[in-house]
N, C-alpha and C positions, 0 to 999 in steps of 0.2 A: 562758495568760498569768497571772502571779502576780499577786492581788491586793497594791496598794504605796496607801502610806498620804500623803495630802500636804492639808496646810492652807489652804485659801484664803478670803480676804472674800467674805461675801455681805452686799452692803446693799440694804436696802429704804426707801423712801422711801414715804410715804404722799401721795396727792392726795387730791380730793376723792371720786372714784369708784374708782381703783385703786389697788393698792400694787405698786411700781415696784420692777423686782427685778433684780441684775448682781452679778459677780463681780469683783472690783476689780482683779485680776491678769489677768484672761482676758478680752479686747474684744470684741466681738459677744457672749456668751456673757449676754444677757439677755430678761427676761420682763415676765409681768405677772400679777393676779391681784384678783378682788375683795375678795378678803378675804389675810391674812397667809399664812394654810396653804396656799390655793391659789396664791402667791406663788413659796412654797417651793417647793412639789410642783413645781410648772411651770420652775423653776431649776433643778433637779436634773436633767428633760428634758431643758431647753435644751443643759446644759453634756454630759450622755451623750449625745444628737444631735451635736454637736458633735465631741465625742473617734471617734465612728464614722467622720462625714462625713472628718475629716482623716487617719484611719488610710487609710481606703478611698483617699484621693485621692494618697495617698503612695504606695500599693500601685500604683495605676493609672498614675501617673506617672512610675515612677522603674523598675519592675518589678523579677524577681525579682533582680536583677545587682549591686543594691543592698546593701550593709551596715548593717544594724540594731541599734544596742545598747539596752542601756536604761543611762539616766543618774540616777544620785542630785542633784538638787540641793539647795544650803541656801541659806535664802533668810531673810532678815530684816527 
């Protein structure tokens, strides 16, 4: 699979004990972390856990009978 390059929000919110962490385009696709970096780091999990779970569930779903492209989108 080709590495392909795409933009997305990540915002973090601070509390009092954690910094709250999601990606603004992608739902479920957030975390958490005590400090900023661990925020991130654990963001970046979330959302590669994420792109597997849904790869795999489509695989198991839909099986091999399936047509797969890859799509460019542009997005604003």
């Amino acid at each position: 699979m080709a590495l392909q390059e795409l933009d997305l929000t990540a915002v973090f919110i601070k509390t009092e004990q954690w910094w709250i962490a999601y990606i603004k385009e992608l739902p479920g696709v957030n975390t958490q972390g005590h400090t900023l970096e661990e925020a991130r780091s654990n963001l970046d999990e979330a959302l590669q856990e994420m792109l597997e779970i849904n790869r795999g569930m489509s695989d198991e779903e839909f099986g091999p009978a399936t047509i797969r492209e890859t799509i460019h989108l542009r997005a604003s």
